[in-house]
N, C-alpha and C positions, 0 to 999 in steps of 0.2 A: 592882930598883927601876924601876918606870916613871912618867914625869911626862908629864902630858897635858892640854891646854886644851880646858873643853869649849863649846859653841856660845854660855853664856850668858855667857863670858867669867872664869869661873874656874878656878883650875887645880888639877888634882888631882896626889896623891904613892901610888902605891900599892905596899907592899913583900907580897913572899911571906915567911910563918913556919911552921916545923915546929913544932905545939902537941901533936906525940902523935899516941899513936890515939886512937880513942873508946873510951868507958869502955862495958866491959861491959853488956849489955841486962838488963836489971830481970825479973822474973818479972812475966809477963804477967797482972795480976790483975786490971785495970779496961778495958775496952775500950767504944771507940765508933766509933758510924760516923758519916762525914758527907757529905752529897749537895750537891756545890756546883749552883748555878746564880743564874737572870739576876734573878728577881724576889727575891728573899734569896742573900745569896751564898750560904751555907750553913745545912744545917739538919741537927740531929744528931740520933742516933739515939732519944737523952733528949727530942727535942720541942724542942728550943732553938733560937734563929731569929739566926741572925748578919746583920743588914739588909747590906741593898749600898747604901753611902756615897754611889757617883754621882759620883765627886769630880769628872771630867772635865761632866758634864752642870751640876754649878753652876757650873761657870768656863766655859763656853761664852760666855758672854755678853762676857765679857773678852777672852776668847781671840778674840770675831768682832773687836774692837774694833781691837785691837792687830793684826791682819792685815790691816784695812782702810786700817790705817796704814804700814804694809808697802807694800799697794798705791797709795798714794798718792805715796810717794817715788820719787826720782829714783834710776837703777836707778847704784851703783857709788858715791853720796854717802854723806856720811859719817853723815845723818840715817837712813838708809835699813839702815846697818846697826847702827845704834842699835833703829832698829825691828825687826827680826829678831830681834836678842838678848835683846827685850824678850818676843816670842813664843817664843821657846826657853825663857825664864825663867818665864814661865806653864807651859809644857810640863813642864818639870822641875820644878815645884811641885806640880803634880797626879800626876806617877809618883812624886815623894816622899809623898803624902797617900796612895797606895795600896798604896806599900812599907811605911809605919809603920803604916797599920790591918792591911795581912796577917799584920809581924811579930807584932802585941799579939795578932790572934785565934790563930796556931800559940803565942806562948806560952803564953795560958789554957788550950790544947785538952792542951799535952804536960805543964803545970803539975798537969792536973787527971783526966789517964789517962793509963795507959802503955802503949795500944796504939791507934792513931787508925786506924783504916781509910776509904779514900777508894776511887772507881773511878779503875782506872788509863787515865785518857784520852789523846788522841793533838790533844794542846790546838792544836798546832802545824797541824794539817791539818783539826779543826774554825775556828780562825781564820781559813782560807780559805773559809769557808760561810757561808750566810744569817745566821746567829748572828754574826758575826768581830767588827763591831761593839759586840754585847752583851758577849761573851765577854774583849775585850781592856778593855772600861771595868769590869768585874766584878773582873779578875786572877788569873783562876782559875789561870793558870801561875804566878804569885808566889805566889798564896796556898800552895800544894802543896810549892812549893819550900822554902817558910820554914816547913812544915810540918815537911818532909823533914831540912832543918839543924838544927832546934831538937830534934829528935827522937834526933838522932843525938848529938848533943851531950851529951844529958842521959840518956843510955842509954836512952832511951826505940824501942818500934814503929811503924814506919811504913810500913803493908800497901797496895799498889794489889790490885785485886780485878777481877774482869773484869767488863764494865758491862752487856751484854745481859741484860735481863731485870728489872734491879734495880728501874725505872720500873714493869715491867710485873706483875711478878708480887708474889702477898698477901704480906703480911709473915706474917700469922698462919697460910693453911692450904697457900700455894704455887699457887694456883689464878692461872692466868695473866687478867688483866684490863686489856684495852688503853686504853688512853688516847691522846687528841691532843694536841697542845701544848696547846691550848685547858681541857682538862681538868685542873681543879686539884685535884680530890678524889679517893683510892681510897674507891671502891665496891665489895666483892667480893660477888657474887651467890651466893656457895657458903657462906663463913661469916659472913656480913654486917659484918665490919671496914669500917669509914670511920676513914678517916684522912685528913691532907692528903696530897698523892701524894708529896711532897719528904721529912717525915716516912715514910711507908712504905718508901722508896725507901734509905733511911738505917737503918733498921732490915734490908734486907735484907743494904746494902753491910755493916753489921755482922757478922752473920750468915757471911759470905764471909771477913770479916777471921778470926773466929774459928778457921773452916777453917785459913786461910791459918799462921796462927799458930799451930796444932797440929800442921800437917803439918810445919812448919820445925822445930817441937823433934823431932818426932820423927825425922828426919832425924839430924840433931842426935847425940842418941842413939846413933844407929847408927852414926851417922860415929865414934863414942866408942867403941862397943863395939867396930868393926872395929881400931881402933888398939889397945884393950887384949888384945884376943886376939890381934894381931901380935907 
């Protein structure tokens, strides 16, 4: 059991419980892929457009207010840490507004297929880059994660896939077609697909998922057979 107070002045109780293992993985019959990012957080391989909330960008305006207030008090008064708790309490209201929109989008995704493929990114070292800003108000590490629990929970797949290429290359003939950030459409000059790029991109991480998940049963398998023939 640990008990802890946090910055906006509540205290929490948190115990560890043994719930089991996870319940066996489902037969993999429905699968999607989904291409998170900054202008939609995500977009799935079906054409579906998960918006990005912005939680943090609506409450700026509060949150300058309430720091202004901050800085206007007397530094160790008791006004002053009234003011801070007040900005922690904003703070903690917007990583709750984006923990509860990640939970409900990983539960629709793992409610409604039982194989989600995503690119397995390295969110931790893209948040040190030109993006870190977009990337942390987006949630792309909460979303994944609450992907990954939900997934596991319900015996459901939850495939990372490797990312080079996924942007770049046709969904439809493989034909590599580069893009800028700037570029928001696939164009492929070889079989003429347009698609939006985030769509495309979703469609290939699919594609990878599917691998992924063939190679594992088949694995699987073998790993079966070698113990029955032992």
């Amino acid at each position: 059991v640990t008990v802890r107070r946090d910055p906006t002045g509540k205290w929490w109780v948190s115990f560890v419980c043994d719930i089991g293992a996870a319940p066996e993985r489902v037969a993999p019959a429905s699968i999607v892929g989904i291409d998170v990012g900054l202008k939609a957080l995500a977009v799935t391989s079906d054409g579906e457009v998960v918006e990005n909330p912005r939680h943090a960008a609506r409450a700026a305006a509060k949150l300058a207010r309430a720091q202004r207030m901050v800085a206007r008090r007397k530094r160790g008064s008791k006004s002053r840490k009234r003011a801070v708790a007040l900005v922690a309490r904003h703070h903690a209201h917007v990583r709750n507004q984006r923990l509860d929109h990640a939970r409900k989008v990983a539960a629709w995704l793992v409610g409604k297929y039982d194989v989600i493929a995503h690119e397995d990114l390295n969110i931790a070292a893209m948040g040190r880059g030109m993006l870190a800003k977009g990337i942390h108000e987006a949630g792309w590490g909460i979303l994944l994660h609450a992907i990954a629990c939900k997934a596991e929970s319900a015996g459901k797949w939850d495939v990372g896939v490797d990312a080079p290429g996924t942007t770049r290359d046709c969904s439809g003939c493989g034909e590599p077609v580069p893009k800028g950030l700037g570029d928001r459409v696939h164009v492929c000059p070889r079989c003429g697909l347009v698609l939006c790029r985030d769509h495309n991109a979703a469609i290939n991480i699919k594609a990878r998922g599917r691998r992924a998940v063939s190679e594992l049963l088949a694995r699987a398998v073998l790993a079966r057979s070698g113990l029955e023939a032992a």
